[in-house]
VOGU-3710 file (C-alpha; in Angstrom, 3 decimals, decimal comma):
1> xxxxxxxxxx> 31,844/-237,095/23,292  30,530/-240,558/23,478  30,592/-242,801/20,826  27,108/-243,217/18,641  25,384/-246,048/17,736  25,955/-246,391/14,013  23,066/-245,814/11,298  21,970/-249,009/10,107  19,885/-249,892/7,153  16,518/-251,397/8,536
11> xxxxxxxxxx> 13,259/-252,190/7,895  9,818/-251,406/10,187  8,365/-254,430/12,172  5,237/-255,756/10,784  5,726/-253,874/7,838  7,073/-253,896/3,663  10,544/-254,419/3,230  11,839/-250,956/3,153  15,887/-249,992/2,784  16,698/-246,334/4,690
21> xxxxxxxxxx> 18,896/-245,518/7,492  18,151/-246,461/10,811  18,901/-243,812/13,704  19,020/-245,016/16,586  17,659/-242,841/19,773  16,122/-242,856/23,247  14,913/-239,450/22,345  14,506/-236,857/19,929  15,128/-233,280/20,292  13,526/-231,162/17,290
31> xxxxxxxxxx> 14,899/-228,009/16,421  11,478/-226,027/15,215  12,406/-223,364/12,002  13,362/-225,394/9,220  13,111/-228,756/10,875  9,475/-228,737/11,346  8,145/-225,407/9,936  8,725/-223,561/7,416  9,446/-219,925/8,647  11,783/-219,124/5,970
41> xxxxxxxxxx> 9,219/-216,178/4,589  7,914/-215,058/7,428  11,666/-214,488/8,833  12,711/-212,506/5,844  9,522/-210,283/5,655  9,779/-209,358/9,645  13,788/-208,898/9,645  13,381/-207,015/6,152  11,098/-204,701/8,389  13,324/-204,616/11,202
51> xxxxxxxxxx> 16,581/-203,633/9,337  14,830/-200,668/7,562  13,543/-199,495/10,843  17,057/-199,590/12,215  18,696/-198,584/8,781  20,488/-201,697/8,294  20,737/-204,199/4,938  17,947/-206,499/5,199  19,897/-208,940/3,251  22,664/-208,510/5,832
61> xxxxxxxxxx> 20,485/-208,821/8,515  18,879/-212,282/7,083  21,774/-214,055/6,367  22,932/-213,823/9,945  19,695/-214,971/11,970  18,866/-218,055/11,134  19,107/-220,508/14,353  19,754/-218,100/17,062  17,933/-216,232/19,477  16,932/-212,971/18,515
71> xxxxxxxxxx> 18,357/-211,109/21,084  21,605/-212,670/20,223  20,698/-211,388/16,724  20,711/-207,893/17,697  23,226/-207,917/19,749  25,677/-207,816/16,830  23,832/-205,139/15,079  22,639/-202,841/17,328  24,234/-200,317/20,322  23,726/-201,707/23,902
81> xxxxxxxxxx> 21,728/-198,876/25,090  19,156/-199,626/22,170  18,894/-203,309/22,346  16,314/-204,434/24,534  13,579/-202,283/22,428  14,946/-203,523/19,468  14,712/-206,912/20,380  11,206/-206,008/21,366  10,537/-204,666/18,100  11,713/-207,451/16,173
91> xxxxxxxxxx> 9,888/-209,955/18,744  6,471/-208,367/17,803  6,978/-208,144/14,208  7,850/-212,258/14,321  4,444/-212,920/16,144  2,713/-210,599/13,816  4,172/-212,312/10,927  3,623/-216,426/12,201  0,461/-216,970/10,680  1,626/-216,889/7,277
101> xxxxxxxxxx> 4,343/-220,165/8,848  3,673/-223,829/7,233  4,499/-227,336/8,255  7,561/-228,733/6,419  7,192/-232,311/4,386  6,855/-235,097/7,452  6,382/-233,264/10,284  2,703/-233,395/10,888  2,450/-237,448/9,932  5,927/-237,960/12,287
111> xxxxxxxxxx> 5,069/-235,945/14,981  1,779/-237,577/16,021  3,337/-241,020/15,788  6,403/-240,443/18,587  5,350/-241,356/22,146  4,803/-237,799/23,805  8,006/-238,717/26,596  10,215/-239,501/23,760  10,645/-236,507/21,799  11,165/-232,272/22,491
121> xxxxxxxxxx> 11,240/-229,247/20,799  14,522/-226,864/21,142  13,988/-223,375/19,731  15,893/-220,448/19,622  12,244/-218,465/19,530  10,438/-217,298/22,492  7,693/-219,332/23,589  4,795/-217,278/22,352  6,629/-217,309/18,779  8,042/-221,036/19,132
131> xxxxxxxxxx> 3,547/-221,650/20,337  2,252/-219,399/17,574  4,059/-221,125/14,614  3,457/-224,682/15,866  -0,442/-223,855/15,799  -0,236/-222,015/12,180  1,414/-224,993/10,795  -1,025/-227,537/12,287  0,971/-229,050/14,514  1,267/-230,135/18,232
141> xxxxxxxxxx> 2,447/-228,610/20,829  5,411/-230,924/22,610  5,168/-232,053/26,515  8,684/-230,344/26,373  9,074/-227,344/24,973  12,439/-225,562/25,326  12,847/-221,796/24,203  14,902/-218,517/24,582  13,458/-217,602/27,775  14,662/-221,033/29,268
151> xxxxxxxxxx> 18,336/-220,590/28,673  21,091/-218,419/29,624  23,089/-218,979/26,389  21,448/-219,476/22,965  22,801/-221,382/20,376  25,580/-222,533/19,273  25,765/-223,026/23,152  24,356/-226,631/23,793  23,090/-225,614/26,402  19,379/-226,239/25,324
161> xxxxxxxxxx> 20,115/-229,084/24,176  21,311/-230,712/27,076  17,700/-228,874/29,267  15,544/-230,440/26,496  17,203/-233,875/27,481  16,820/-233,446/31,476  13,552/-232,258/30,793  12,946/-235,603/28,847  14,552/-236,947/31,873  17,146/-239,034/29,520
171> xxxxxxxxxx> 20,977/-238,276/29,323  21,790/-236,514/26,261  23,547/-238,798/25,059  21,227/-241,513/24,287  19,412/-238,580/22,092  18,804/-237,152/18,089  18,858/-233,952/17,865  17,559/-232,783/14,328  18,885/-229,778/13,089  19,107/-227,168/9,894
181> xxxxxxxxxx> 21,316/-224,539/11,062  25,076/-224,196/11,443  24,093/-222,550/14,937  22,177/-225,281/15,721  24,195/-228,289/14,341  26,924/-226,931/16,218  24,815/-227,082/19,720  23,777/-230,339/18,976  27,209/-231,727/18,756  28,476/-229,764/21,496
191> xxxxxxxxxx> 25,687/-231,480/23,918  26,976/-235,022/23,138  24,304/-236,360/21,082  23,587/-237,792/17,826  23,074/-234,887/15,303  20,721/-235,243/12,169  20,573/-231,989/9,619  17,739/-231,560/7,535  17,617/-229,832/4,279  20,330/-228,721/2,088
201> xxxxxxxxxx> 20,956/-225,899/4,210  22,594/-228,501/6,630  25,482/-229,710/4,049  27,046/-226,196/5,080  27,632/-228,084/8,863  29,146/-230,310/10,667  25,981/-232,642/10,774  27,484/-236,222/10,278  23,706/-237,482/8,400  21,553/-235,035/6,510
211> xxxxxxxxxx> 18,709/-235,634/4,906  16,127/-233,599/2,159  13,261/-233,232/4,874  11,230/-235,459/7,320  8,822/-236,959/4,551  8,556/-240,516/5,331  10,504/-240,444/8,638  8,871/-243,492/11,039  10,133/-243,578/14,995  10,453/-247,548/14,473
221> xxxxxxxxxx> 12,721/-249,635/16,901  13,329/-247,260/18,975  14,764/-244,275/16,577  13,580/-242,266/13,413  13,843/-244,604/10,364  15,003/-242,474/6,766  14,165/-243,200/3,898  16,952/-243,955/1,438  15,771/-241,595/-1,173  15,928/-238,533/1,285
231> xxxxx> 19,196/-239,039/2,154  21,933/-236,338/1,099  24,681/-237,424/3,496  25,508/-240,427/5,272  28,680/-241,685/6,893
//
């Protein structure tokens, strides 16, 4: 893996005086649940319904989804003969469920404000789910959009990661990808880029910077400026 720049502490051009850390990045490749929406409910209530279907401990079930595809999901829970209509199943019950999804703290005043060639989204959800929970939350749809159907291998595999970058047409490792999950935290680094983890769920990873969410988050100088006060972990 290539060396990073370093985080820096910075300040925007034109602008206040303002202390935070400085990421540096040609690109930025957004992980979507928990990064930019909140899905958190929506997830439990559809699995929840999925594991009684197929008899299973919804809490079980849960604890085991978050950042992967969910055909990956079920393939640790459920026979091979009866997986592709329980991935079916549990696909349907997601998009009837994303209405009730929200935008998480910064997202919908950062994403506006990044040049449209400069940043990606990287979900482990289809693209009618990954669509569907962008446009509950309010937000907009990326010129790149990278989901299950686009890969061969979900996460921890980096293997999106690295598409979302040629897609971007910039090497991965001149790119941020910003991450919750272990899953995905784990991809991130395995692609060669810069990983930033986002919410408290990411002090379980590897993620070398975490932070409390995107609230205040700038793309200044070519890379997301943090503010200080949302930082949990920094080198």
């Amino acid at each position: 893996m290539k060396d990073h720049p370093a985080p820096h502490h910075s300040q925007a051009r034109g602008g206040p005086l303002q202390d935070g850390l400085h990421l540096a990045a040609g690109g930025v490749l957004f992980d979507n649940d928990g990064v930019l929406v909140d899905s958190d409910a929506a997830v439990a209530v559809s699995w929840a319904r999925w594991a009684h279907e197929h008899d299973l401990d919804p809490g079980r079930v849960i604890a085991t989804v978050h950042g992967r595809r969910s055909a990956d999901t079920v393939a640790t829970l459920v026979p091979r003969a009866r997986q592709a209509e329980a991935t079916r199943l549990i696909d349907a019950y997601e998009l009837e469920d994303s209405a009730v999804v929200t935008a998480l703290p910064g997202a919908a005043e950062l994403l506006p404000t990044l040049p449209a060639e400069r940043w990606a989204v990287v979900t482990s959800g289809s693209l009618a789910l990954a669509s569907a929970r962008l446009r509950a939350a309010g937000l907009p749809l990326p010129a790149v959009l990278v989901t299950a159907e686009d890969v061969e291998r979900g996460k921890p595999d980096p293997q999106g990661y690295q598409l979302g970058a040629r897609r971007l047409g910039l090497p991965v490792e001149q790119c941020l990808v910003v991450e919750d999950s272990a899953a995905g935290v784990a991809a991130g680094l395995a692609s060669g880029a810069a990983v930033l983890g986002v919410s408290e769920r990411a002090l379980g990873t590897a993620a070398p910077v975490v932070v409390r969410d995107l609230g205040g988050a700038r793309w200044v100088d070519g890379g997301l400026l943090l503010p200080s006060d949302a930082v949990l972990r920094a080198p």
